[in-house]
LUMBA-650627 format. One record per residue (C-alpha): x, y, z; residue number from 1; chain; residue in one letter. Coordinates in steps of 0.02 Angstrom, whole numbers, plus 50000, padded with zeros to 5 digits. Example, Ala and Ser with C-alpha at 12.3 -4.5 7.8 and 13.67 -1.06 7.14 Angstrom:
X, Y, Z, i, ch, aa
50615, 49775, 50390, 1, A, a
50684, 49947, 50357, 2, A, s
//
This chain:
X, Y, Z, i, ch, aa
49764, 52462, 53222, 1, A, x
49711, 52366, 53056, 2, A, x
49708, 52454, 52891, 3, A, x
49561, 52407, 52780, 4, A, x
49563, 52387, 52606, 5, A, x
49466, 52382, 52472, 6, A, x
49535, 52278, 52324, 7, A, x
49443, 52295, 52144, 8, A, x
49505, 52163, 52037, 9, A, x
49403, 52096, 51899, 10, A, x
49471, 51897, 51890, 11, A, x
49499, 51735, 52022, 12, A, x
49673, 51768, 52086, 13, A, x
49639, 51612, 52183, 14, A, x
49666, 51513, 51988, 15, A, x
49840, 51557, 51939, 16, A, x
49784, 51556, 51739, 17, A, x
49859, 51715, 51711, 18, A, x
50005, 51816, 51745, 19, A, x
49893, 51972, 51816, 20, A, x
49787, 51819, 51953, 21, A, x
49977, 51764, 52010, 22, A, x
50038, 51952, 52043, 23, A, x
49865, 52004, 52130, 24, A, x
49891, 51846, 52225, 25, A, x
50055, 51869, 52287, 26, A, x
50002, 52045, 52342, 27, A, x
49835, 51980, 52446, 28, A, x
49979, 51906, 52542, 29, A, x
50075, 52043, 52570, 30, A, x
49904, 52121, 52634, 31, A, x
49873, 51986, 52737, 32, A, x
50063, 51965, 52815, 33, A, x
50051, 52165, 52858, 34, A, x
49895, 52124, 52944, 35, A, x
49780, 52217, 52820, 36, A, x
49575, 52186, 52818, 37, A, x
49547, 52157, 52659, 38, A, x
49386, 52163, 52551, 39, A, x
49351, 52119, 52362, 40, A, x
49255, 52175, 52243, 41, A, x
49242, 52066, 52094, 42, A, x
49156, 52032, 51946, 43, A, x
49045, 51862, 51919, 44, A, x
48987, 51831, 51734, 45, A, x
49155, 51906, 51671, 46, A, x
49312, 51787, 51652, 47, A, x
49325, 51711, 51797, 48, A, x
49207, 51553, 51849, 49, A, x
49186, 51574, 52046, 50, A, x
49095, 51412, 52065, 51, A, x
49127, 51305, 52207, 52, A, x
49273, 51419, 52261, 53, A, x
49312, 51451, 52444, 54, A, x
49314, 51632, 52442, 55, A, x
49379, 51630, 52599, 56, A, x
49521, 51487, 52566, 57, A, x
49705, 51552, 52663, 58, A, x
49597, 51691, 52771, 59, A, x
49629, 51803, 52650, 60, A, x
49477, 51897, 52619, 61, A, x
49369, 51969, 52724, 62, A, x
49227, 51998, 52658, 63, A, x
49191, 51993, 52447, 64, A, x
49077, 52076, 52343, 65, A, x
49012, 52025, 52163, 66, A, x
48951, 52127, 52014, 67, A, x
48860, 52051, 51885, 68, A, x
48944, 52107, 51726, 69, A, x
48819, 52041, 51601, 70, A, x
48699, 52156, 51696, 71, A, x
48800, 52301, 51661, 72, A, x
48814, 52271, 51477, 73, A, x
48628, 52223, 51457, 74, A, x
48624, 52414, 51514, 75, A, x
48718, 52487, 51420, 76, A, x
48650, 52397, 51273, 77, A, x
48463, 52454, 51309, 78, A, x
48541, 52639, 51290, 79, A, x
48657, 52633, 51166, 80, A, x
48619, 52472, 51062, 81, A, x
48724, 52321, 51056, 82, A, x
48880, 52367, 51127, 83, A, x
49029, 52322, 50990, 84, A, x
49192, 52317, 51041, 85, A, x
49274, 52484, 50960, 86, A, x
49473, 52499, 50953, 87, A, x
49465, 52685, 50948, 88, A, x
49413, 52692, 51127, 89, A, x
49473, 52649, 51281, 90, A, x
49323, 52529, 51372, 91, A, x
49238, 52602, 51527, 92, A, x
49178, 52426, 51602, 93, A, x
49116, 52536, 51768, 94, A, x
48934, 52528, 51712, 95, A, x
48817, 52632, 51820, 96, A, x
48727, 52520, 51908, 97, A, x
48921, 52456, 51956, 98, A, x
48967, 52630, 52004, 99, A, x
48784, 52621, 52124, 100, A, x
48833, 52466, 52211, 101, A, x
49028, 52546, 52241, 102, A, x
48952, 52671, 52336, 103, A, x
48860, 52576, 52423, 104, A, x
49004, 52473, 52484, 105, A, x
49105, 52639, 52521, 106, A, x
48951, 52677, 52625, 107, A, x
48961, 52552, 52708, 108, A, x
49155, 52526, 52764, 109, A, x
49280, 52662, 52781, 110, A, x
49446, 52606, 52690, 111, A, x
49629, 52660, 52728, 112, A, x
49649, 52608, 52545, 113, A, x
49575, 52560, 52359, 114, A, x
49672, 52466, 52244, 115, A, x
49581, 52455, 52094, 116, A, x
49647, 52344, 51948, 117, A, x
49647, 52415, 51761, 118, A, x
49609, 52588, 51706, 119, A, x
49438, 52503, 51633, 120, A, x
49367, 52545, 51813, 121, A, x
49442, 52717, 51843, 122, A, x
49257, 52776, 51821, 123, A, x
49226, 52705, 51989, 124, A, x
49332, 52841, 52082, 125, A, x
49293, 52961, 51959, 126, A, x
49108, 52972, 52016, 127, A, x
49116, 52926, 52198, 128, A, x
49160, 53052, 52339, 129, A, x
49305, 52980, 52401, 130, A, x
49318, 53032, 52606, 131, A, x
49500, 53005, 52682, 132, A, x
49529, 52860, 52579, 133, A, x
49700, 52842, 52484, 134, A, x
49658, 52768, 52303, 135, A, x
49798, 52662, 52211, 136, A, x
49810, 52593, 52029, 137, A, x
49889, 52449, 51986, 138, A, x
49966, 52498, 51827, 139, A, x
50007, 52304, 51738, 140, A, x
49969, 52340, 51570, 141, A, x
49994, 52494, 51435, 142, A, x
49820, 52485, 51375, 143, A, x
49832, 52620, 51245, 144, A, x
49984, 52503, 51170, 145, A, x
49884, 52352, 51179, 146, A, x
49768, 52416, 51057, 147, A, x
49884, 52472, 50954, 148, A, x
49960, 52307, 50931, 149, A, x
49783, 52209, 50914, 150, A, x
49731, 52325, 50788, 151, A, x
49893, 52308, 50708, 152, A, x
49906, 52511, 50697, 153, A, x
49735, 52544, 50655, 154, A, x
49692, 52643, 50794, 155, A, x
49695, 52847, 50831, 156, A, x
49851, 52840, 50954, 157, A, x
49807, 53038, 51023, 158, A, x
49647, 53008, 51084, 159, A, x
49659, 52836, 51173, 160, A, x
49812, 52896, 51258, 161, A, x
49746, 53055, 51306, 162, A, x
49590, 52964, 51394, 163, A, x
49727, 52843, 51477, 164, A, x
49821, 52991, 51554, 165, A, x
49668, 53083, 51615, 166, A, x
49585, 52896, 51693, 167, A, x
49774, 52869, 51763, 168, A, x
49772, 53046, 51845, 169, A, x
49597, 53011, 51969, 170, A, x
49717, 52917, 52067, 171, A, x
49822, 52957, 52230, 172, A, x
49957, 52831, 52192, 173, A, x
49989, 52713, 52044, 174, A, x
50113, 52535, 52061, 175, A, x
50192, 52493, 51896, 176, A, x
50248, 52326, 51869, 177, A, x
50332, 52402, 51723, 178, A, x
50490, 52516, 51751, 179, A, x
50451, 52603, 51559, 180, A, x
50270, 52628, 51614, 181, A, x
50317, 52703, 51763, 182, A, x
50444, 52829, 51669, 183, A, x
50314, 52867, 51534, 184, A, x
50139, 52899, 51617, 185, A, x
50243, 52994, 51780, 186, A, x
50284, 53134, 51635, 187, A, x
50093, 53172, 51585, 188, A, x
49988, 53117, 51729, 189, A, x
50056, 53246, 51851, 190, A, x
49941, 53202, 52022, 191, A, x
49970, 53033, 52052, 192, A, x
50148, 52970, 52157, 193, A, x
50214, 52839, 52051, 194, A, x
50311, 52685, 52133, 195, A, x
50386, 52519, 52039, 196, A, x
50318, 52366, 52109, 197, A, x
50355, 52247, 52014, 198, A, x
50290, 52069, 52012, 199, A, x
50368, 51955, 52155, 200, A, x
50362, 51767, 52246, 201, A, x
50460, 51668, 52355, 202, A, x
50624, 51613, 52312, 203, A, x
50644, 51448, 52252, 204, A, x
50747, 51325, 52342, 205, A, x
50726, 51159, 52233, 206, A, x
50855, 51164, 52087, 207, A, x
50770, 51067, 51935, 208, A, x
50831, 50905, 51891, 209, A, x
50927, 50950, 51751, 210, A, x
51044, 51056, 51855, 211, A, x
51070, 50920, 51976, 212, A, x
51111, 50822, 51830, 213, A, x
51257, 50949, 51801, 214, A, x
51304, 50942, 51986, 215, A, x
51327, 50750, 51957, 216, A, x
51425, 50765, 51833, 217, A, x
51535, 50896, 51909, 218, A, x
51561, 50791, 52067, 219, A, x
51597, 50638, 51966, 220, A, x
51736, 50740, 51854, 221, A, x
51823, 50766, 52025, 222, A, x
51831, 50588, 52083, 223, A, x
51808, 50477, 51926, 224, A, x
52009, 50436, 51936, 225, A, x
51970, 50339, 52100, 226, A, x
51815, 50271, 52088, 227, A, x
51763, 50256, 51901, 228, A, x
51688, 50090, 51882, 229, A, x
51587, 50112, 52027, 230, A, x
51530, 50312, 51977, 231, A, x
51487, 50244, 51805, 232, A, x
51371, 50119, 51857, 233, A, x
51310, 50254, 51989, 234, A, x
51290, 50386, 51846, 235, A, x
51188, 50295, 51713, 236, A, x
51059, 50233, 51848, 237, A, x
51043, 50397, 51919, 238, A, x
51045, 50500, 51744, 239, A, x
50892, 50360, 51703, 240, A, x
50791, 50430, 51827, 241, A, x
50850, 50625, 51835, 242, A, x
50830, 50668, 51649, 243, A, x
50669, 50833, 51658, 244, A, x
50537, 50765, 51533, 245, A, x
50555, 50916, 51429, 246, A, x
50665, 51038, 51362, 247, A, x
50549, 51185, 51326, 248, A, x
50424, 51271, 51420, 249, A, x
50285, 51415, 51380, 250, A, x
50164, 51441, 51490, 251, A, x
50013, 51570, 51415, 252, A, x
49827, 51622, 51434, 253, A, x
49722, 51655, 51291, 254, A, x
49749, 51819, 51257, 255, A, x
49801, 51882, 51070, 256, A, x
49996, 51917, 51109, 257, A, x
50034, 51719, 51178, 258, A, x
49932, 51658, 51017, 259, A, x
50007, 51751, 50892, 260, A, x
50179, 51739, 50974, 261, A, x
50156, 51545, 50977, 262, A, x
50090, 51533, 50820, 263, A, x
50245, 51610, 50760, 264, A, x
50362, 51487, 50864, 265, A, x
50277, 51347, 50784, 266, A, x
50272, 51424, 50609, 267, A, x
50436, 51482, 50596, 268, A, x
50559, 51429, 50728, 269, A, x
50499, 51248, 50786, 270, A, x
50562, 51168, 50623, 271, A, x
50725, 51237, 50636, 272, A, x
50737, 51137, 50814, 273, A, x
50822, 50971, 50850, 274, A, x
50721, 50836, 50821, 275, A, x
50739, 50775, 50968, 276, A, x
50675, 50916, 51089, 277, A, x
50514, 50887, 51178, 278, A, x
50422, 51030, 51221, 279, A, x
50270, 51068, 51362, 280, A, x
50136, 51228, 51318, 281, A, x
50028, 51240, 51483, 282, A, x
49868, 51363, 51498, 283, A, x
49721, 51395, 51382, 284, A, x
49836, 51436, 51244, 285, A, x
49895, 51247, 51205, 286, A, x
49692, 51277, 51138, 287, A, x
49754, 51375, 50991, 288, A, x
49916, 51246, 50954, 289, A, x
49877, 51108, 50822, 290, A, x
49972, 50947, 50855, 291, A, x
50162, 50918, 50834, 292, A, x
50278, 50789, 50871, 293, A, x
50364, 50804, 51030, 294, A, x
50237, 50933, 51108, 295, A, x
50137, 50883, 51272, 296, A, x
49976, 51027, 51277, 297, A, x
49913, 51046, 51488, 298, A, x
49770, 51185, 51479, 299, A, x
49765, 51190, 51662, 300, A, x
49891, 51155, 51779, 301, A, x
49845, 51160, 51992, 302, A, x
50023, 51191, 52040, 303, A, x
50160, 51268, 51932, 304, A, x
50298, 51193, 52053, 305, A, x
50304, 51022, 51964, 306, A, x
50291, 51098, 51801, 307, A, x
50435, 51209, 51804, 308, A, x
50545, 51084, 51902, 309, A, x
50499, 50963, 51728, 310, A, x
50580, 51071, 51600, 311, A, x
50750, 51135, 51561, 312, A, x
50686, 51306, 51472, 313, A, x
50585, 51442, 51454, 314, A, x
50515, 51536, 51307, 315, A, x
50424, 51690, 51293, 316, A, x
50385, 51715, 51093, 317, A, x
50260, 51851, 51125, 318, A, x
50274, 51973, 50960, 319, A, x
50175, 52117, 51066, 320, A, x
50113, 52145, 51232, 321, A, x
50155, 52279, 51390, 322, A, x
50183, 52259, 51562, 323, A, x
50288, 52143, 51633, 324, A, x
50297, 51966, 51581, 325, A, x
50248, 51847, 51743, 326, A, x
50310, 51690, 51655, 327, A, x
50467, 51747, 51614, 328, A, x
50507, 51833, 51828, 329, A, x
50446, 51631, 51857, 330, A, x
50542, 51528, 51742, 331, A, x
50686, 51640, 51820, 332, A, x
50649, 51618, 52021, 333, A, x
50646, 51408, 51971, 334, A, x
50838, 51431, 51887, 335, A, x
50741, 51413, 51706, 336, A, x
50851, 51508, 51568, 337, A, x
50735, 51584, 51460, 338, A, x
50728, 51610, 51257, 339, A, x
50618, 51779, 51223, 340, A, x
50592, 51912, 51094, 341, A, x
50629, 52075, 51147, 342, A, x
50464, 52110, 51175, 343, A, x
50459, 51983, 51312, 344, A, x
50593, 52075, 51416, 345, A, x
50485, 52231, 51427, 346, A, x
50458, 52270, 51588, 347, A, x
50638, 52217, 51653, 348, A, x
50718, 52317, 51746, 349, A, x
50887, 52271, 51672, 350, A, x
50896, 52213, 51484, 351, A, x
51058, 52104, 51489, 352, A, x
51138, 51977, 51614, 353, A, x
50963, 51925, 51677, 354, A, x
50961, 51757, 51620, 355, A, x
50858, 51788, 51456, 356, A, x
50926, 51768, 51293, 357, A, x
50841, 51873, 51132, 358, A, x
50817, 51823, 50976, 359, A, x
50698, 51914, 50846, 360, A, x
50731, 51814, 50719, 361, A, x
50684, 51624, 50702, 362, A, x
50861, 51577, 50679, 363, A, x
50929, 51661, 50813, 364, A, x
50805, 51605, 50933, 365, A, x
50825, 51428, 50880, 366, A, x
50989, 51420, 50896, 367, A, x
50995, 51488, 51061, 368, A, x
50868, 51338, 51113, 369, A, x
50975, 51214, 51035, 370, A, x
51120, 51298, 51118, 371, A, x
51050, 51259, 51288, 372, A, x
51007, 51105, 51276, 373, A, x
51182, 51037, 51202, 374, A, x
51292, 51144, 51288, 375, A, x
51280, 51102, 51482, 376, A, x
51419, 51241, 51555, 377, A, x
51320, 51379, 51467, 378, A, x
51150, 51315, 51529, 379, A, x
51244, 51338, 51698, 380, A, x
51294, 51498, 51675, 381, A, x
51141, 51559, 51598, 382, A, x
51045, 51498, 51751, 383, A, x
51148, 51549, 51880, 384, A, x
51139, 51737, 51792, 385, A, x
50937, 51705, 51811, 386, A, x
50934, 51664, 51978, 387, A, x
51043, 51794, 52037, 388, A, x
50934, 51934, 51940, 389, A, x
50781, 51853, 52009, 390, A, x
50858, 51866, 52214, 391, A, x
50895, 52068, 52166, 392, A, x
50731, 52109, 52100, 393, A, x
50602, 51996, 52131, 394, A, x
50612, 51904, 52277, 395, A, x
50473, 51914, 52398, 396, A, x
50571, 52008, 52549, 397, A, x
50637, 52140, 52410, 398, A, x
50472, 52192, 52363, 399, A, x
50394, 52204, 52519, 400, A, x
50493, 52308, 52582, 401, A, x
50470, 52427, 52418, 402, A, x
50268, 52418, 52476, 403, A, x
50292, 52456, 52623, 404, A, x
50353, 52626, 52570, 405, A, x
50202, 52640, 52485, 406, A, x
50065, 52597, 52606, 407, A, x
50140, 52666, 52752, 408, A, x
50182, 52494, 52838, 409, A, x
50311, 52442, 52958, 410, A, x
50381, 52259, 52954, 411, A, x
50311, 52129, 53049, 412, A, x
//
């Protein structure tokens, strides 16, 4: 018999702009592959433009449902005045007339499950009378934290986490993409079953070009005593055509951490770089990057695929920020060893021999770019380390199986 679902999810997962669209993606096909009938309810006049979209592209969704979020804050701004965005609380975006039309869907449709995105709508199982229906949060993000680092301290820490913890506790079950999120809310928001689900995708057969440039050369070390002259020829034709067009990667939305992290790579640790390193920022951050030499900005990219396959390596600047960093569990499944702070290996659920180097300091972090690119055997090395990791943790099989667990499934 099929299990229905109801998915509340603010943004397009169908537009992989974000890290949060590519993991609520991957899970609409884990929903569909265990045969799950699944609905969404979305937001329209939000983020996400929905225009000209097939809603019902891959026979993923059953049916959808739209709220108009500018109606819910033209609302709330008749009652309360004009609704200014206040750091020392944690938003409630389930406006009323949202909550009306969620009942109003539950009234319609009995669900086996409701996965509901962001503690931002935890109003909308707080005042609905929930009948047989198991309700899940996706944990992705420490929103309390967040704050914290926008407002660069200035917030009251007590009483935003306190609100967290009781919106975290309406639930039945909570997925954390974050191991430390997991361990930390589990201890205070005692109702809930926790479970890590982390962020996952397919493996990634297609080694990038610069690694079959190190194959090359590693065949050609083993034969070049019997046919050099020949090999030679062979080896500058092919390394004409093989060479990735650039040597460093970051792929970012808009949102404060992947500005002010780039803004710091650009300030502090691009001029310590080799001159010669060409560099790719893809997403609507390459919006906030001024001009340099060597740096290609893409704000949108269709496919990832090509983009990864392009470039040697990865970074992930990012200064702040919780969750788990999508970019980086990519840039890993493609072979891609990646640069990061140490805030970009949050989330992890190992810290070391993952394929990411850290650096906190602009010297260090340079120097472990320019290390990369120069030094071929530890590129190797680095990226066989991230490829492994990725096959443990990440891989598509892996986590399914984890879900399964958690939604009662068996395995097709």
């Amino acid at each position: 018999m099929r299990k229905n679902i109801l998915v509340v999810f603010p943004h397009n997962f169908f537009k992989h702009t974000s890290g949060i669209r590519a993991r609520f993606y991957e899970l609409m096909k884990y929903f569909k592959d265990r045969n799950f009938k699944i609905d969404l309810f979305a937001l329209k006049n939000f983020e996400s433009n929905w225009e000209n979209q097939n809603l019902h592209q891959e026979n993923l969704l059953n049916k959808t449902f739209f709220y108009d979020f500018r109606k819910g804050q033209q609302e709330r701004e008749k009652r309360n005045g004009i609704d200014k965005k206040r750091l020392d609380e944690l938003p409630d975006f389930a406006f009323k007339s949202m909550q009306d039309q969620f009942k109003e869907i539950l009234n319609e449709t009995h669900y086996d499950y409701i996965l509901i995105s962001y503690v931002y709508w935890a109003s909308l199982i707080e005042s609905s009378i929930i009948h047989d229906s198991i309700t899940i949060l996706d944990l992705s993000d420490f929103i309390t934290l967040n704050l914290f680092d926008v407002s660069e301290g200035k917030v009251n820490i007590g009483k935003l986490i306190e609100e967290e913890i009781r919106r975290v506790n309406l639930f039945d079950k909570v997925l954390c993409i974050s191991e430390e999120e997991r361990y930390f809310f589990s201890q205070f928001a005692l109702h809930p079953d926790f479970y890590y689900a982390p962020f996952f995708m397919e493996k990634k057969d297609i080694m990038s070009n610069f690694r079959q440039r190190s194959l090359f050369y590693q065949f050609a070390a083993h034969i070049k005593y019997f046919l050099i002259s020949f090999l030679e020829n062979k080896k500058k034709e092919f390394l004409s055509n093989s060479v990735p067009k650039y040597d460093i990667l970051f792929i970012g939305h808009d949102n404060p951490h992947n500005i002010k992290g780039i803004k710091w790579f650009f300030e502090h640790v691009y001029p310590l770089l080799d001159d010669s390193i060409s560099m790719l920022i893809v997403g609507k951050v390459s919006e906030h990057v001024d001009q340099f030499d060597n740096v290609t900005l893409l704000s949108y990219a269709e496919s990832l695929d090509e983009i990864y396959q392009e470039s040697k390596i990865s970074i992930c600047p990012l200064l702040g920020g919780t969750g788990m960093k999508i970019k980086v569990v990519e840039a890993l499944a493609y072979g891609l060893p990646v640069v990061s702070t140490s805030k970009g290996v949050i989330g992890l659920p190992a810290k070391v021999n993952n394929g990411c180097l850290v650096a906190d300091t602009p010297q260090k972090f340079a120097k472990l770019i320019n290390k990369l690119v120069s030094e071929r055997n530890y590129y190797n090395e680095i990226s066989a380390i991230g490829k492994q990791f990725f096959l443990q943790y990440f891989e598509e099989s892996r986590v399914y199986k984890l879900l399964d667990e958690i939604f009662y499934t068996e395995s097709l």
